[in-house]
C-alpha positions in Angstrom: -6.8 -24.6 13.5 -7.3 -27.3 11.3 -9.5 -25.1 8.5 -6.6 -23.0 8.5 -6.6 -21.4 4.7 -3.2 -22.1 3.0 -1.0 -19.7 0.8 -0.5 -21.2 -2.8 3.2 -20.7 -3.7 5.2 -22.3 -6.7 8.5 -22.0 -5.3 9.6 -20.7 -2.0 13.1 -20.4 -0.2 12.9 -20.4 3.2 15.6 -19.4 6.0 15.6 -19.1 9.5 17.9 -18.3 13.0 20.7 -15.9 10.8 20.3 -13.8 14.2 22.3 -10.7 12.4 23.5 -8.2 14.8 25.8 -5.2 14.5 28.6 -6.6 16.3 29.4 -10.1 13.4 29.5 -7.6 10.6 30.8 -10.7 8.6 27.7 -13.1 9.5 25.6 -10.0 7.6 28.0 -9.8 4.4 28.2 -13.7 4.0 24.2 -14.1 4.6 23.8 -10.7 2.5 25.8 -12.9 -0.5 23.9 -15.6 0.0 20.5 -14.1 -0.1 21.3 -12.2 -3.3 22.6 -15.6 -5.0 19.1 -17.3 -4.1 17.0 -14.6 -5.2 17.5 -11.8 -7.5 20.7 -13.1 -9.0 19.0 -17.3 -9.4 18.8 -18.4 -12.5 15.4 -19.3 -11.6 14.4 -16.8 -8.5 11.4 -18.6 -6.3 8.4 -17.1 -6.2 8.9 -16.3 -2.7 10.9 -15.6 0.5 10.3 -17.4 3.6 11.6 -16.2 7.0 10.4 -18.1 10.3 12.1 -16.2 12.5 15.2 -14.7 14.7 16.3 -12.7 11.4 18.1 -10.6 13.3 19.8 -11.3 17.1 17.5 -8.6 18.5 15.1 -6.3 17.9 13.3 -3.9 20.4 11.1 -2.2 18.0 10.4 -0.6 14.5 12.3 2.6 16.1 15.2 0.6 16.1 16.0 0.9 12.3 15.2 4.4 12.1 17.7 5.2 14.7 20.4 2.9 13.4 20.9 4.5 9.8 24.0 2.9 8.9 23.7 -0.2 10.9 23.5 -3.8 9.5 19.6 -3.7 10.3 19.4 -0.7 7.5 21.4 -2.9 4.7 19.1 -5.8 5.9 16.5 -3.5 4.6 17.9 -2.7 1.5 18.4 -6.4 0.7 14.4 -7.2 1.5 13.3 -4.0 -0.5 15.6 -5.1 -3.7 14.1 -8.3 -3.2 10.5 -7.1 -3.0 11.5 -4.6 -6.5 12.5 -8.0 -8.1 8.9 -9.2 -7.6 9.7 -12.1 -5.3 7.1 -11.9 -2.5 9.0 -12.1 1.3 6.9 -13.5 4.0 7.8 -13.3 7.7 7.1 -15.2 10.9 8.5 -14.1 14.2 10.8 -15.8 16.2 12.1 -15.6 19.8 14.8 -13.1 19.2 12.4 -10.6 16.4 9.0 -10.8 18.0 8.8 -6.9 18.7 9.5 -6.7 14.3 6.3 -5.0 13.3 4.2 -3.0 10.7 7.1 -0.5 10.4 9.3 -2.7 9.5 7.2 -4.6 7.0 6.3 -0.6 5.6 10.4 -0.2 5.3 10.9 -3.5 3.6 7.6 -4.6 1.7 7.6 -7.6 3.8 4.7 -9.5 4.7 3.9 -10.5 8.3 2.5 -14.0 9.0 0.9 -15.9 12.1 2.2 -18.8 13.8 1.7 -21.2 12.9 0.5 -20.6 9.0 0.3 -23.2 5.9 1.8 -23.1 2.3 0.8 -25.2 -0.5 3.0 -26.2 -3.6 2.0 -27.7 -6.6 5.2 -30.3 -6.3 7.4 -32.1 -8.6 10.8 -31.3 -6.8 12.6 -30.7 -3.6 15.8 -29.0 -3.6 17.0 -28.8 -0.1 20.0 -26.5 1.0 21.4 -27.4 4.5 24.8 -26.0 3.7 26.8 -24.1 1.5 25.6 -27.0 -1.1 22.6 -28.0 -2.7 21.5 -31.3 -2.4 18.1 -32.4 -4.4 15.6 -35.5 -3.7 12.4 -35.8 -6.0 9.1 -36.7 -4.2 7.6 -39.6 -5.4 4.1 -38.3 -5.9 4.7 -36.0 -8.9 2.1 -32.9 -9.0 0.9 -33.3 -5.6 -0.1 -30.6 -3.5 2.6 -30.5 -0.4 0.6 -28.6 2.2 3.4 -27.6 4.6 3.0 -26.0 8.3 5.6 -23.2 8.9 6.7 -22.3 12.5 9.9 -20.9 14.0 9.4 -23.4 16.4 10.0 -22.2 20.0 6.4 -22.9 21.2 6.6 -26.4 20.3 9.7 -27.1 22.9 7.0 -27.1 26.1 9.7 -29.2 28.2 11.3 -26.3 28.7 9.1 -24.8 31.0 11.0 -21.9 32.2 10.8 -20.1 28.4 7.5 -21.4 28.1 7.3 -19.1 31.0 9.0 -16.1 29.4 7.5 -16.4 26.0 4.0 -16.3 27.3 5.3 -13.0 29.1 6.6 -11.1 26.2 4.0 -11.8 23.6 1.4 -10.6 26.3 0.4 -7.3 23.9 0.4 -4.9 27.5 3.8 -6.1 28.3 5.0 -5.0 24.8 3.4 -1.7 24.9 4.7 -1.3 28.5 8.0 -1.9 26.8 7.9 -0.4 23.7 6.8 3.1 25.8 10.3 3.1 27.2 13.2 5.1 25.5 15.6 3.2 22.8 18.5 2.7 24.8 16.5 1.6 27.6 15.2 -1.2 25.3 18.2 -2.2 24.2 20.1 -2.6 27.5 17.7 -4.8 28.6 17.9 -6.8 25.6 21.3 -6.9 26.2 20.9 -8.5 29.4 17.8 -10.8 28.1 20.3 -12.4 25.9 23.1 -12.8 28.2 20.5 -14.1 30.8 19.4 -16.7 28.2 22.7 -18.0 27.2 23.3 -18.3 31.2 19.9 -20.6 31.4 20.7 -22.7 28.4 23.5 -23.7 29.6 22.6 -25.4 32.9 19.5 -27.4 30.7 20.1 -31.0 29.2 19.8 -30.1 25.4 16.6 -32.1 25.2 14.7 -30.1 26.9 15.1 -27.3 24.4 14.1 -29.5 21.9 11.2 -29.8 19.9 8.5 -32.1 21.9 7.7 -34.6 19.3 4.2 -35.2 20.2 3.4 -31.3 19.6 5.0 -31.2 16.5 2.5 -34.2 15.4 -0.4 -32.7 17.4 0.5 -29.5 15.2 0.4 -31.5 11.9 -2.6 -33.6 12.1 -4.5 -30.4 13.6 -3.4 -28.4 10.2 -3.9 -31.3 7.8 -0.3 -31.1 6.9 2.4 -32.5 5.6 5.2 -31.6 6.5 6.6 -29.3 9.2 9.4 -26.7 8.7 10.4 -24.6 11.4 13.9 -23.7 13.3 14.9 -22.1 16.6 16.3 -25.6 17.5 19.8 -24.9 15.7 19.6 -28.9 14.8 19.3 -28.6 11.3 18.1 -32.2 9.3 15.2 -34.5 8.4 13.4 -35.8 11.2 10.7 -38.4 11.1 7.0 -37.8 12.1 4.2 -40.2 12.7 2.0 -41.4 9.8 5.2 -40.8 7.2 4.8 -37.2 7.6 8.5 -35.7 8.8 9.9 -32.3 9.9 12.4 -30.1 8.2 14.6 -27.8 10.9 16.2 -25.0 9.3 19.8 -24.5 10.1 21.7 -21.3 11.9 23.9 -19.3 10.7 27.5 -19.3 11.6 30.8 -17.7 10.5 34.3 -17.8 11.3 37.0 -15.3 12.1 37.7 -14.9 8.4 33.9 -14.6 7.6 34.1 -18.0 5.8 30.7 -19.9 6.5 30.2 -22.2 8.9 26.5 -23.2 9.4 23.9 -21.3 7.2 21.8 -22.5 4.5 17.9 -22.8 3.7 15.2 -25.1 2.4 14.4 -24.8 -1.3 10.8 -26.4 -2.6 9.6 -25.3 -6.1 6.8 -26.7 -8.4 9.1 -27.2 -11.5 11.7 -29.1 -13.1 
């Protein structure tokens, strides 16, 4: 793990946990505004498009999309291909909601799938960070140094929570997702349905700390990679959290609207190489 070959980028803009469904129709057009404003229509678009995971609220396969033509999943499309035509590279981890997203869906949007966990590289001089609906900025003190940066949505790193651990290990056993992906569509996505509403039943008889990150795998993870930094969601605690060594952790916010589609939570992480 720790010769683990980086990807150079110049400038990246990375977003996690938008978990778009069909049924928040809003969530999609504010994120959908958003995304446009941060890529094609920047002033400066980054050289790239980071996802780590849980995109979408649930997905329970490729066959999904072509079944949905008219669905939020299809504009979602539409959005990643425009972005790909603009020349801005998109690159895509899988979280604990999208982990069934696969080569169809990278075929259909020109995105680019990526391992967890995997390493970037920027050539730095500045750090723009959006948390928010605002930009805030902070310059690194080391100007023109190589940021090597581990990416991860995050969700193996919260091992206190033993139960999911439990789960995940389940689902991302390959015959279990070709035992699953064998079965009709609608089959599928009943029992995502229930997955979900299962889940939010669990999470709400744990303390909060147990679906948190563990601290000492998240340091484990970044000396092993020669890292950094480490960016990663799935926690829905977005901020700046300490590491050992004077290393910290960036966790991506969620996204969140309100009745009258005005944003709530949502936001990215910005880093680019230039002034």
């Amino acid at each position: 793990m720790a010769n683990t070959p980086a990807i150079p980028i110049r400038s990246a803009l990375l977003v996690s946990d938008v978990h778009l469904n069909q049924d928040q129709p809003q969530l999609a057009k504010a994120f959908f505004a958003w995304l446009n404003q941060h890529t094609i229509a920047a002033a400066q678009p980054p050289q790239a498009l980071v996802i780590l995971g849980d995109l979408v609220d649930a997905w329970v396969g490729d066959d999904q999309l072509a079944n949905q033509p008219s669905s939020v999943d299809a504009q979602l499309c539409d959005h990643l291909r425009a972005i790909k035509q603009a020349g801005i590279t998109t690159y895509f981890l899988h979280g604990n909601r999208d982990f069934l997203i696969g080569d169809g869906f990278a075929a259909a949007t020109g995105i680019t799938l990526l391992t967890d966990p995997t390493v970037i590289e920027i050539q730095l001089t500045t750090t723009t960070a959006q948390t928010t609906q605002g930009i805030s900025r902070s310059k690194e003190s080391a100007q023109g140094k190589v940021l090597r940066i581990a990416l991860s949505h995050g969700d193996q790193l919260c091992t206190q929570d033993t139960t999911y651990q439990s789960f995940r290990k389940q689902v991302r056993d390959p015959q279990w997702q070709a035992a699953f992906l064998a079965k009709p569509l609608a089959e599928r996505l009943q029992i995502a349905q229930h997955l979900r509403a299962q889940s939010e039943i669990e999470k709400s008889g744990k303390a909060m700390k147990i679906m948190d990150i563990t601290q000492a795998e998240a340091e484990q993870l970044v000396a092993h990679l020669h890292a950094d930094t480490l960016i990663h969601g799935h926690t829905h605690r977005p901020g700046r959290y300490p590491l050992q060594d004077s290393k910290d952790r960036w966790v991506l916010p969620d996204w969140e609207v309100d009745t009258t589609g005005e944003l709530i939570r949502g936001g990215g992480l910005y880093y680019r190489d230039w002034e």
